[in-house]
N, C-alpha and C positions, 0 to 999 in steps of 0.2 A: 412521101409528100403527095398531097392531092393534088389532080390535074390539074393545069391552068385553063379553064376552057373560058369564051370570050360570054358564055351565059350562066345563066342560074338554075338550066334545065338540065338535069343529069337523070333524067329517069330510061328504064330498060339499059340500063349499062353495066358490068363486071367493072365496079369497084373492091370488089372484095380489097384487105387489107391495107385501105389506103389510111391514109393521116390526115383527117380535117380537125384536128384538135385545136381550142381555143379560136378559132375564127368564125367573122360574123356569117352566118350563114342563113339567115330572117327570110322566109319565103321561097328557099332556093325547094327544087320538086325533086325528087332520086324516087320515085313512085314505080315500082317493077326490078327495082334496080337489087345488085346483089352486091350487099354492104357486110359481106359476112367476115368478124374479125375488125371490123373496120373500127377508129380510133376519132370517138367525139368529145375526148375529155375537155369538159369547160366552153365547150362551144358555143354562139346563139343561133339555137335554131327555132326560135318562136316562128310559130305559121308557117314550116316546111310540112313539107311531103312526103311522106313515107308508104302510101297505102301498098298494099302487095308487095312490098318491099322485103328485102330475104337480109336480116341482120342477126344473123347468132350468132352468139357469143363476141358482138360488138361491144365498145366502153364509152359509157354516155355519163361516166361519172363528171359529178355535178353540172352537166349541160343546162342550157334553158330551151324546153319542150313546149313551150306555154302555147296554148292553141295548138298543138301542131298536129297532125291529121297522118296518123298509125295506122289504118284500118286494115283489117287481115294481113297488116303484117305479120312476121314470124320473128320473133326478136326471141327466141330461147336461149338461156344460158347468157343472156345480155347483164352487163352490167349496170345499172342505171342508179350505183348508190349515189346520193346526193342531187338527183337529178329532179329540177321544176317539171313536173309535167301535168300542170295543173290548168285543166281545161282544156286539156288534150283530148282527140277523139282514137279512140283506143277500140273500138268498136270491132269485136270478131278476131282480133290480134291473138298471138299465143306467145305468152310471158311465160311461159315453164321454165323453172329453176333460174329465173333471173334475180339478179341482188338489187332488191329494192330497199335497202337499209336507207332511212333518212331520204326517203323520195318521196314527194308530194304528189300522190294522185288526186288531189280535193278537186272536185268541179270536173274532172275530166270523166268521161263516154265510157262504163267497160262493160256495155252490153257484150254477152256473150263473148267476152275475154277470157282467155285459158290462164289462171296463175297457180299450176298446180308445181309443187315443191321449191317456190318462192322462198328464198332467205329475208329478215329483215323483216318479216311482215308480223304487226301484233295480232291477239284474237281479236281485239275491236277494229283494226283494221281490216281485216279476213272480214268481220262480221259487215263493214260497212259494204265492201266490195262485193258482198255475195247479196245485199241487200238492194245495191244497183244494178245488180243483172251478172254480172263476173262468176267464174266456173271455178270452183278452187279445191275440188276434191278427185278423186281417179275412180273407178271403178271398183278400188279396192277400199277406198273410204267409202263409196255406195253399201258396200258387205258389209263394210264395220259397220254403217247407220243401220241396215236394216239389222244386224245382229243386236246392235246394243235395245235401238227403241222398238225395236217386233218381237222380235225372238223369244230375247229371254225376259221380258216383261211376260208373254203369255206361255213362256217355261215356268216360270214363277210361281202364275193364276193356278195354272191346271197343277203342280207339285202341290200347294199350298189346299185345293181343294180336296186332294186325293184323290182325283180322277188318272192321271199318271199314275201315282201308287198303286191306287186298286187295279190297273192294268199291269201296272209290275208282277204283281203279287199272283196272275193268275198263272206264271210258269210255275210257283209254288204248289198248288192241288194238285194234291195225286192223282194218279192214271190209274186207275184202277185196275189190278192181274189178273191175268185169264185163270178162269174159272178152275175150281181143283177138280184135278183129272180124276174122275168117281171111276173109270173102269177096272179099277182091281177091285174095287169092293162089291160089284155087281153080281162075281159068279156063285 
């Protein structure tokens, strides 16, 4: 059960694994605070505060998010299917591997947000996200781009020209053998 504290200020606190599921929670601030584990199923948390806030692998399934202010937060491994989060400022947060199945990001901030191995998310939603500023690939999708659209596009060009061929080909030509020994035929 969540503390009973006489405010709506719980930032800089070790909340890890507490239960604020299903209560109103509209403007309350946890900004620093360390929610990690912690249990928001169904909650209202329109225009709370989350910023720098440490929530992995928290459950925010179906919560309401609406406005509410994320910002570098760490919410990995977060659950938030079902979750409004619609007009949220999500700004610099890192969403990696969280279940975003049936979550409403419309209207919400995800500049420079991390949603790298996100469940639940389509290619048009990937595509919208990555078109508002949001980071949704690793270093090893960086490889796979430059490999698919560099690489072998001008693997292709130079095979297709025979410029690679013809350098293939030049292990091919003989080396020409030293010369026949003429000294027994001299004397």
């Amino acid at each position: 059960m969540a503390p009973n504290l006489p405010h709506d200020d719980l930032s800089h606190q070790d909340l890890s694994n507490q239960d604020f599921g299903f209560r109103d929670l509209r403007g309350w601030k946890f900004n620093g605070s360390d929610l990690s584990h912690a249990r928001f199923q169904g909650a209202n948390l329109e225009q709370a505060e989350f910023c720098g806030a440490l929530l992995k692998q928290s459950r925010f399934c179906g919560a309401q998010l609406e406005g509410t202010l994320l910002i570098r937060a760490d919410i990995t491994g977060a659950d938030l299917s079902g979750a409004n989060l619609r007009g949220a400022n999500l700004r610099g947060a890192d969403l990696s591997k969280a279940d975003l199945t049936h979550t409403d990001l419309s209207q919400a901030n995800v500049q420079e947000s991390v949603f790298q191995g996100c469940i639940g998310l389509s290619k048009d939603a990937k595509r919208d996200l990555k078109s508002r500023g949001a980071i949704l690939h690793s270093s090893n999708s960086d490889t796979q781009w430059w490999v698919e659209t560099v690489v072998v596009p001008i693997a292709v060009a130079l095979i297709g020209s025979g410029s690679i061929l013809g350098m293939l080909n030049l292990n091919k030509v003989p080396i020409p053998s030293a010369p026949p020994n003429t000294s027994q035929y001299s004397k």
